[in-house]
C-alpha positions in Angstrom: 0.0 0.0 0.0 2.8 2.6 0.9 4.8 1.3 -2.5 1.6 1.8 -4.4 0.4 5.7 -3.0 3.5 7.2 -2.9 5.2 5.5 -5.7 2.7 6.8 -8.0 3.6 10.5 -6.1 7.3 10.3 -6.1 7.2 9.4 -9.7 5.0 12.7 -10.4 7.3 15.1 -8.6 10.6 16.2 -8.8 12.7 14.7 -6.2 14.6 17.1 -5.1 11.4 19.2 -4.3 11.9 20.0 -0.7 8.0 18.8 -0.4 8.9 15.6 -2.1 12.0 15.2 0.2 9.9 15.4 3.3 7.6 12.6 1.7 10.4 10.7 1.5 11.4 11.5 5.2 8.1 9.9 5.9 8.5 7.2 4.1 12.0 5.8 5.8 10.0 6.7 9.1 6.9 4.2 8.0 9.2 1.7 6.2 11.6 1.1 9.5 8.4 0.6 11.3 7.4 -1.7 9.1 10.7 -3.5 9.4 11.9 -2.9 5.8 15.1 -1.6 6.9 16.6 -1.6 3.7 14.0 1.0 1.9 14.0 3.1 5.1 17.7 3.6 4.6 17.1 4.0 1.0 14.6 6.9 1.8 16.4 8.4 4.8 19.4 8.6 3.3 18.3 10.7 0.1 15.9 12.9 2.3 18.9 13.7 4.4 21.1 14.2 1.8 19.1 16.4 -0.2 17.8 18.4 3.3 22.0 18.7 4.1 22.3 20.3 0.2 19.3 22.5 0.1 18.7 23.8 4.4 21.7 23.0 5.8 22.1 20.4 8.7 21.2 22.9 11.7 17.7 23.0 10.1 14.8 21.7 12.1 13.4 19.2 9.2 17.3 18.2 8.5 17.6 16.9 12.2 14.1 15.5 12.3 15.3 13.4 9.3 18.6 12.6 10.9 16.9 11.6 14.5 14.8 9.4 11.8 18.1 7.8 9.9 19.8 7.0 13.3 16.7 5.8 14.8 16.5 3.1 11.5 20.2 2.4 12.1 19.3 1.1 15.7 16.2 -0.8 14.6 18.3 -2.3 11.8 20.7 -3.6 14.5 23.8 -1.4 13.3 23.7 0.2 17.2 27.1 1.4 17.2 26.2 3.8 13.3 23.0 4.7 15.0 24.6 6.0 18.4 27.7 7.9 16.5 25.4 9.2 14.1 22.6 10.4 16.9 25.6 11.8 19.1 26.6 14.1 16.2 23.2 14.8 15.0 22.2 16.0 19.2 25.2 18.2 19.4 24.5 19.9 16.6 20.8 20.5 17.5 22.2 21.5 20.7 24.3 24.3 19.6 21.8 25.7 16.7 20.0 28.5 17.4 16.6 27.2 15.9 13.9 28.0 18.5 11.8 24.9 18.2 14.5 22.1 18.7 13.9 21.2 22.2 11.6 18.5 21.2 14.0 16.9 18.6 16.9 17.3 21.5 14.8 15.3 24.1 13.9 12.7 21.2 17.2 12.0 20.3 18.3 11.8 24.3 15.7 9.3 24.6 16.7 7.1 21.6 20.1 7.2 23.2 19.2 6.3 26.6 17.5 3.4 25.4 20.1 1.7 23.5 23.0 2.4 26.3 
Protein backbone atom coordinates (compact mmCIF):
# COMPACT_ATOMS: atom_id res chain seq x y z
CA UNK A 1 0.00 0.00 0.00
CA UNK A 2 2.84 2.59 0.85
CA UNK A 3 4.85 1.34 -2.52
CA UNK A 4 1.59 1.81 -4.43
CA UNK A 5 0.41 5.71 -3.05
CA UNK A 6 3.53 7.20 -2.94
CA UNK A 7 5.18 5.47 -5.66
CA UNK A 8 2.68 6.76 -7.97
CA UNK A 9 3.61 10.47 -6.10
CA UNK A 10 7.29 10.31 -6.12
CA UNK A 11 7.24 9.39 -9.75
CA UNK A 12 4.97 12.74 -10.38
CA UNK A 13 7.29 15.11 -8.59
CA UNK A 14 10.63 16.19 -8.79
CA UNK A 15 12.67 14.69 -6.20
CA UNK A 16 14.59 17.09 -5.14
CA UNK A 17 11.37 19.23 -4.32
CA UNK A 18 11.94 19.96 -0.72
CA UNK A 19 7.99 18.80 -0.39
CA UNK A 20 8.87 15.56 -2.07
CA UNK A 21 12.02 15.24 0.23
CA UNK A 22 9.86 15.45 3.26
CA UNK A 23 7.62 12.57 1.67
CA UNK A 24 10.37 10.65 1.54
CA UNK A 25 11.35 11.51 5.20
CA UNK A 26 8.10 9.85 5.95
CA UNK A 27 8.46 7.17 4.15
CA UNK A 28 11.97 5.80 5.84
CA UNK A 29 9.98 6.66 9.10
CA UNK A 30 6.89 4.19 7.97
CA UNK A 31 9.17 1.68 6.18
CA UNK A 32 11.58 1.14 9.52
CA UNK A 33 8.40 0.59 11.33
CA UNK A 34 7.40 -1.74 9.14
CA UNK A 35 10.75 -3.48 9.36
CA UNK A 36 11.93 -2.89 5.78
CA UNK A 37 15.07 -1.59 6.88
CA UNK A 38 16.60 -1.62 3.65
CA UNK A 39 14.03 1.01 1.89
CA UNK A 40 14.02 3.10 5.12
CA UNK A 41 17.72 3.64 4.62
CA UNK A 42 17.14 3.98 1.01
CA UNK A 43 14.62 6.93 1.78
CA UNK A 44 16.42 8.41 4.81
CA UNK A 45 19.43 8.60 3.32
CA UNK A 46 18.30 10.75 0.11
CA UNK A 47 15.92 12.92 2.31
CA UNK A 48 18.91 13.67 4.41
CA UNK A 49 21.11 14.25 1.75
CA UNK A 50 19.13 16.39 -0.17
CA UNK A 51 17.84 18.39 3.26
CA UNK A 52 21.97 18.70 4.11
CA UNK A 53 22.31 20.33 0.24
CA UNK A 54 19.32 22.46 0.07
CA UNK A 55 18.66 23.83 4.42
CA UNK A 56 21.67 23.01 5.83
CA UNK A 57 22.13 20.43 8.73
CA UNK A 58 21.21 22.95 11.69
CA UNK A 59 17.66 23.04 10.12
CA UNK A 60 14.83 21.70 12.08
CA UNK A 61 13.39 19.17 9.16
CA UNK A 62 17.30 18.18 8.46
CA UNK A 63 17.64 16.91 12.15
CA UNK A 64 14.08 15.47 12.32
CA UNK A 65 15.27 13.40 9.29
CA UNK A 66 18.62 12.62 10.91
CA UNK A 67 16.93 11.55 14.52
CA UNK A 68 14.80 9.36 11.76
CA UNK A 69 18.05 7.75 9.87
CA UNK A 70 19.80 6.98 13.26
CA UNK A 71 16.75 5.76 14.85
CA UNK A 72 16.54 3.08 11.52
CA UNK A 73 20.23 2.39 12.15
CA UNK A 74 19.33 1.15 15.67
CA UNK A 75 16.20 -0.75 14.58
CA UNK A 76 18.32 -2.30 11.84
CA UNK A 77 20.73 -3.64 14.50
CA UNK A 78 23.84 -1.44 13.33
CA UNK A 79 23.66 0.24 17.18
CA UNK A 80 27.12 1.44 17.20
CA UNK A 81 26.19 3.81 13.32
CA UNK A 82 22.99 4.69 15.01
CA UNK A 83 24.56 6.04 18.41
CA UNK A 84 27.68 7.90 16.51
CA UNK A 85 25.40 9.20 14.14
CA UNK A 86 22.64 10.40 16.90
CA UNK A 87 25.64 11.84 19.11
CA UNK A 88 26.62 14.07 16.21
CA UNK A 89 23.25 14.77 15.00
CA UNK A 90 22.17 15.96 19.21
CA UNK A 91 25.25 18.25 19.37
CA UNK A 92 24.55 19.92 16.56
CA UNK A 93 20.84 20.48 17.46
CA UNK A 94 22.23 21.51 20.71
CA UNK A 95 24.29 24.28 19.57
CA UNK A 96 21.80 25.67 16.71
CA UNK A 97 19.99 28.49 17.41
CA UNK A 98 16.61 27.20 15.87
CA UNK A 99 13.93 27.98 18.46
CA UNK A 100 11.81 24.92 18.18
CA UNK A 101 14.50 22.09 18.74
CA UNK A 102 13.94 21.22 22.17
CA UNK A 103 11.55 18.51 21.21
CA UNK A 104 14.01 16.89 18.57
CA UNK A 105 16.86 17.29 21.45
CA UNK A 106 14.77 15.35 24.15
CA UNK A 107 13.92 12.71 21.21
CA UNK A 108 17.20 12.04 20.25
CA UNK A 109 18.25 11.78 24.33
CA UNK A 110 15.71 9.31 24.64
CA UNK A 111 16.71 7.14 21.56
CA UNK A 112 20.11 7.23 23.18
CA UNK A 113 19.24 6.29 26.63
CA UNK A 114 17.51 3.45 25.44
CA UNK A 115 20.12 1.67 23.47
CA UNK A 116 22.96 2.39 26.32
Amino acid sequence: LLENSYGAYLKNHDKDNLRVIGVMSNLAKAYSEKGDYEKALEYAKYAYDKRIEKLSNKNINTLTTAKILGEIYLRSGEIEKGKVFLEDTLKVAKETKISNKNSIVKEIEELLRNNM
